[in-house]
N, C-alpha and C positions, 0 to 999 in steps of 0.2 A: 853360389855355384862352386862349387870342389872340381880344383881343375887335374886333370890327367895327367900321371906324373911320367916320368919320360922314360922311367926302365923301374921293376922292383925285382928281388930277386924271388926264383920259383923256389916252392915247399912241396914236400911231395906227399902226398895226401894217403895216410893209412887207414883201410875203411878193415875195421873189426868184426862187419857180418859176416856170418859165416854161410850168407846167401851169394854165388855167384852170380857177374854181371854174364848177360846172356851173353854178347862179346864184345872185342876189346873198345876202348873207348875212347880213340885216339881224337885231338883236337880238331876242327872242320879247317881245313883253309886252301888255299890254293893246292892242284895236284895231288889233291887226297880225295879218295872215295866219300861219298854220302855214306853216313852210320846208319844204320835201322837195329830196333829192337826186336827181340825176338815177339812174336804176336802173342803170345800167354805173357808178357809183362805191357801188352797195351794200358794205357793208362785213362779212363774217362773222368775228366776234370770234375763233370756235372754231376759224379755220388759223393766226392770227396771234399771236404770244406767249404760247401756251396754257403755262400750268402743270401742271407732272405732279400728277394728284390726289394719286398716292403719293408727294409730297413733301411734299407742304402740309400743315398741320395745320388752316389757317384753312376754317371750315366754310362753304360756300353760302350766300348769306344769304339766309333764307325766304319765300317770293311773301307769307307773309300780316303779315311786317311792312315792305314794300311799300304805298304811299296806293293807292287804286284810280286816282286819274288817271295815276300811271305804268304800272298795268299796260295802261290804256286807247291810252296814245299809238301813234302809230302807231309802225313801225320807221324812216321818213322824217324824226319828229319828234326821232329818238335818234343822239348819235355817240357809239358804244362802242370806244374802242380800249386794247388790252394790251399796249405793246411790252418786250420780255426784253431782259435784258443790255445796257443802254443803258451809255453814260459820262457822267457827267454831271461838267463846272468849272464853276469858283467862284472869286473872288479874296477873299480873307480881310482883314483891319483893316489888314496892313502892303502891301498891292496884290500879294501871293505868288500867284500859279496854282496851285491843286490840283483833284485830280480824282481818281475813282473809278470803278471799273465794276460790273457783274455787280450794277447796279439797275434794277429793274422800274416800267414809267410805267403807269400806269392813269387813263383818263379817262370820265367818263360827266356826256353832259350833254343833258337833255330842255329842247329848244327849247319845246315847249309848257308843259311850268309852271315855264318861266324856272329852275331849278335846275341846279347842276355835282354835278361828285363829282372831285375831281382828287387821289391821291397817289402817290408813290416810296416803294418799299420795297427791301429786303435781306433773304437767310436770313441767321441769324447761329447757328452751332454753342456752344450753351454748354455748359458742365458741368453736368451734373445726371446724380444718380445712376438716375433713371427717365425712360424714353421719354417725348414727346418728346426730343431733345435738340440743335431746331435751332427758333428761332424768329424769325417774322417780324418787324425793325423798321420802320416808319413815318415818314414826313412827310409830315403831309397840309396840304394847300395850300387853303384857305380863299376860294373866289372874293370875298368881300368885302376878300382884306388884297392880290388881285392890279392892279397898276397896267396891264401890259400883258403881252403875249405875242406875240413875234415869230418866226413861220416862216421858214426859212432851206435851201437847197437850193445846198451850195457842193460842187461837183463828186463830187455824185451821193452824200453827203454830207447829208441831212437832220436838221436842229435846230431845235428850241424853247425860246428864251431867256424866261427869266420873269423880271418887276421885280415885284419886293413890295413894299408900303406897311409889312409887319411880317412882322416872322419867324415861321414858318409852324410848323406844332404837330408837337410831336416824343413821338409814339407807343411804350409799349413795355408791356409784363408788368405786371400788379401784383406780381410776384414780385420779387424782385433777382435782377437776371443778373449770369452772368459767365463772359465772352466766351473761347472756347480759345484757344490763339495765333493757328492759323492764320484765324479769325477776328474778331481787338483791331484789326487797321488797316480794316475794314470798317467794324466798331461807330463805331470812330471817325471816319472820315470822314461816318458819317452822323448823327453826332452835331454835325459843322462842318457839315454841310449845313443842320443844322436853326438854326443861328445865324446865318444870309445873308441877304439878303434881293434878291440876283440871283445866279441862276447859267443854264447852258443845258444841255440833254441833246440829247446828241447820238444817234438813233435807230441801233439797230443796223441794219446794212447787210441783212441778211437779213428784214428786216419788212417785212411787204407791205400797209400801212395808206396807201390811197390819198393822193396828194398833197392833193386836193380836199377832203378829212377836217381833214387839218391844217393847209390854208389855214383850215377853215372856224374851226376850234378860234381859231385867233389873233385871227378877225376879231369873233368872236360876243361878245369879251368889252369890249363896247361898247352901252350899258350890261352891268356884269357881273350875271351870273345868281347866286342867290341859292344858298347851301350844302343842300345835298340831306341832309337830317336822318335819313333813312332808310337810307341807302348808308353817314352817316358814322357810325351809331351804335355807340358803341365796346362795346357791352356782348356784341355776336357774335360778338367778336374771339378768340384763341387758347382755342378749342373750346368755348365760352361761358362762361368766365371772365371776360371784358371785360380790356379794356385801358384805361390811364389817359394822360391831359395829365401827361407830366414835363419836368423841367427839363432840360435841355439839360446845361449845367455840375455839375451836381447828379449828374445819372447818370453822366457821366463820374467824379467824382469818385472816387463809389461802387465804380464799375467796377474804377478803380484801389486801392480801398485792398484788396477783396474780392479782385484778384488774387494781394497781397500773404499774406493769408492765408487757413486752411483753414475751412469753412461751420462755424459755430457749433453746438452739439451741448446736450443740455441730459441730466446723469448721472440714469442714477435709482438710482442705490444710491451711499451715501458710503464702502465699503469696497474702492474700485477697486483693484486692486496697482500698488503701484508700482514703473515701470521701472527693472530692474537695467541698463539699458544704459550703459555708460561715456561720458562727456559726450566730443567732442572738443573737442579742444585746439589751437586757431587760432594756429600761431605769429606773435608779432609782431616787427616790425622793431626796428632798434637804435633809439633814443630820441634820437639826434642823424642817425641817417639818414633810415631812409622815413618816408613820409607814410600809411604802411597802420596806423599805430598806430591810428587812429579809422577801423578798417575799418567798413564799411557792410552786410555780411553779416545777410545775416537770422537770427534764432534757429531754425537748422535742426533744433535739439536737442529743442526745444520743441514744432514741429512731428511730429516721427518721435515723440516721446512720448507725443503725444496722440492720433495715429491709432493706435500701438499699442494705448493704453489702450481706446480706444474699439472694436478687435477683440477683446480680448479680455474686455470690459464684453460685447458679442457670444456669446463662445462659452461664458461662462460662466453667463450668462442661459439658453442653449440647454441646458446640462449641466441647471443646476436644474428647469427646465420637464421634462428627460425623466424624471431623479431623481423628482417631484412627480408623475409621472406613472405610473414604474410601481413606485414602493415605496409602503409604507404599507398599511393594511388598504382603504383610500378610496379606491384606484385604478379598483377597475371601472366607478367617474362617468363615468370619461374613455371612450367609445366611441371607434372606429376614425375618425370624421367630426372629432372632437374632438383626437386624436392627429396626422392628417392634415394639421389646421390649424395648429395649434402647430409642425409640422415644416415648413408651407409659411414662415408668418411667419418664427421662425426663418431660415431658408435663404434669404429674400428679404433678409434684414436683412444677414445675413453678406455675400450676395453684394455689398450697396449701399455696406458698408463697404471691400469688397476694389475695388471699382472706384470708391469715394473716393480709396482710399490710391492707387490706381495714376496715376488722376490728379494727385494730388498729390504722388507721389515722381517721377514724370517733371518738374515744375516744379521741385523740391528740385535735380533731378539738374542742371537746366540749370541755374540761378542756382550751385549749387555751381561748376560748373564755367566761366562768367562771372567770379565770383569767385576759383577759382586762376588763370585765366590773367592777370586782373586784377594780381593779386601775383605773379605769376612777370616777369610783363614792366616791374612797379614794380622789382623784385629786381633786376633786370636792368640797370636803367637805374643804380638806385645803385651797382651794382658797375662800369659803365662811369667814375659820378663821381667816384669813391673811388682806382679807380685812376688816373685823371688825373690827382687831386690828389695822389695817393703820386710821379707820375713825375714832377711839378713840384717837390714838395719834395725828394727824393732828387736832384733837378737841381739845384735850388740850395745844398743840403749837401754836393754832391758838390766845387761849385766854391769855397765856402769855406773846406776842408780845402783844398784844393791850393791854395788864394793863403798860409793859413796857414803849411802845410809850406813853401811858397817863400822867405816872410820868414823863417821861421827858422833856415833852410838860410843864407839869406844872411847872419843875426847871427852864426850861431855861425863863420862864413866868416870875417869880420873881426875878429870878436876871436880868432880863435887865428892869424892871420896875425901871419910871424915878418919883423925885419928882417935882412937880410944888409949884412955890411961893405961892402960897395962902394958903398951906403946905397939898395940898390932892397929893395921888399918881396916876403915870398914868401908866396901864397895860400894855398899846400898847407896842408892842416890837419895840428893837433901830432897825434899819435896818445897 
């Protein structure tokens, strides 16, 4: 939880449309007028960014834990807007540019009892063996930790840059997640997003959330309005489960090691069998060549061993429950209603196991095969080095023999050179 800092200083927010707000837009608080907008800039939440119900899991949040003075305000007093698919950058600790898309801006803020509601979210697709299996992440953004918010309208082109006083609270499951593939670069970047403390979102071009809306948004946070405790309570979150304040780096972490391996399991019988499967056999490199001798492969043996176990801890649980069920003289306890359930549980179990392992040996299959190519292209390269080093040395051997053979072609030349009488020498060699 990001606690509320005790003073930051105001920024004065330049909005570059060249759309005027209908009027002015001074902040709600004590001894001030209610604001209302002009009625040709009313805003209907329900065309604009709408969520498919049938994708959400996140439930409505109920009129009755709602204060009565927000059900009271008028629609004049409220700016609600939902824009989809936004992009939002961020420069990170080394001044790097990143960015993301395909996240959701939500804002809600009653001008009459001074309160906001501002967060970004993402679906994220995780592994789980039961429906859901795509859940909402969060950053919600704390009017007390915002320093300003600048509107921006560059060639047709609308953004909202936010400076934060603190980094903004990073929402997720009380469960441990863990992210598919095609979902880890989303988790992640919105996990960098929850460690910034300025970035901009850039509105999707198909939003139709009046400019004068998001002039107003920039301007009103002067004095900032206070966090709407009703809108942010985390306890209606993923289907009233609640969600909780995590850590940023912490979930990452987790994220990473939990992809690494398969969800913990807990046996209930100590007589599991054990796998006759033959361990493979990882060849290693020569011990003066490659560098694949301290390969980094996972314990794939380990893995496929334990989901097996844990099918057939599965079907062997199902054998005995049916055994227990129709032997013995104590059978007719069990009713058809009783039979029924046993084979629903059963059959629910099996199936949770078969589409663990599926998930899990498509991960196997890829890291397996990251892995050979890994060492085929190491393989590859020492055979490139090995042979250069053979045609260097075979070159230099080659030319030491023949300087050899040369001197000694030339010794044995002169010592069997003979003289003739006329006193010249003859080279020929004696036979």
């Amino acid at each position: 939880m990001v606690n509320s800092p005790a003073s930051y200083t105001q920024d004065t927010n330049v909005n570059t449309d060249h759309e005027d707000l209908t009027q002015d837009s001074h902040p709600p608080g004590p001894g001030r007028q209610p604001q209302h907008v002009d009625d040709n800039h009313d805003f209907d939440v329900s065309n604009a960014g709408k969520i498919n119900k049938s994708e959400s899991e996140e439930p409505a949040i109920p009129n009755a834990t709602i204060p009565s003075s927000s059900k009271q305000t008028t629609k004049a007093d409220e700016i609600k807007i939902h824009c989809s698919n936004n992009t939002v950058t961020w420069r990170d600790e080394d001044d790097e540019v990143h960015q993301t898309d395909h996240l959701d801006l939500e804002i809600n803020i009653d001008t009459t009892a001074n309160t906001a509601f501002l967060r970004l979210y993402g679906d994220v697709f995780i592994k789980s063996s039961k429906p859901p299996n795509r859940r909402a992440i969060y950053v919600y953004i704390r009017p007390e930790i915002i320093k300003s918010i600048t509107y921006q309208n560059e060639n047709n082109v609308r953004s909202l840059g936010f400076s934060l006083g603190l980094e903004p609270d990073f929402v997720t499951p009380k469960d441990p997640i863990v992210a598919k593939p095609k979902s880890k670069a989303l988790l992640n970047s919105i996990v960098a997003l929850s460690q910034v403390k300025s970035f901009t979102v850039r509105l999707n071009s198909s939003n139709t959330t009046p400019s004068a809306q998001l002039k107003k948004i920039a301007s009103i946070f002067s004095p900032r309005p206070s966090w709407n405790a009703a809108l942010g309570d985390l306890s209606g979150l993923y289907t009233g489960k609640g969600g909780q304040m995590a850590n940023a780096s912490t979930a990452a972490a987790s994220t990473h090691v939990q992809a690494e391996s398969p969800p913990p399991y807990i046996p209930t019988s100590s007589n599991d069998r054990v796998s006759k499967k033959r361990k493979l056999d990882i060849p290693q490199a020569d011990e003066n060549g490659s560098s694949t001798k301290n390969s980094d492969m996972p314990p794939i043996n380990a893995i496929l061993n334990d989901m097996e176990k844990r099918i057939m801890h599965s079907i062997r649980q199902l054998g005995e429950k049916l055994l227990d069920v129709d032997a013995g003289s104590n059978h007719c306890r069990y009713g058809t209603e009783e039979r029924e359930e046993l084979l629903e549980e059963v059959a629910t179990r099996v199936d949770d196991e078969l589409t663990d392992l599926r998930i899990q040996s498509t991960d196997v299959i890829e890291e397996v095969k990251d892995e050979v190519d890994r060492m085929l292209n190491q393989v590859d390269d020492d055979a490139k080095e090995r042979i250069e080093l053979l045609e260097s040395e075979l070159e230099g051997r080659m030319k030491h023999i023949a300087e050899e053979a040369a001197e000694k072609y030339v010794k044995d030349t002169l010592l069997n050179a003979s003289w003739r009488m006329d006193g010249t020498m003859s080279l020929q060699r004696q036979m």
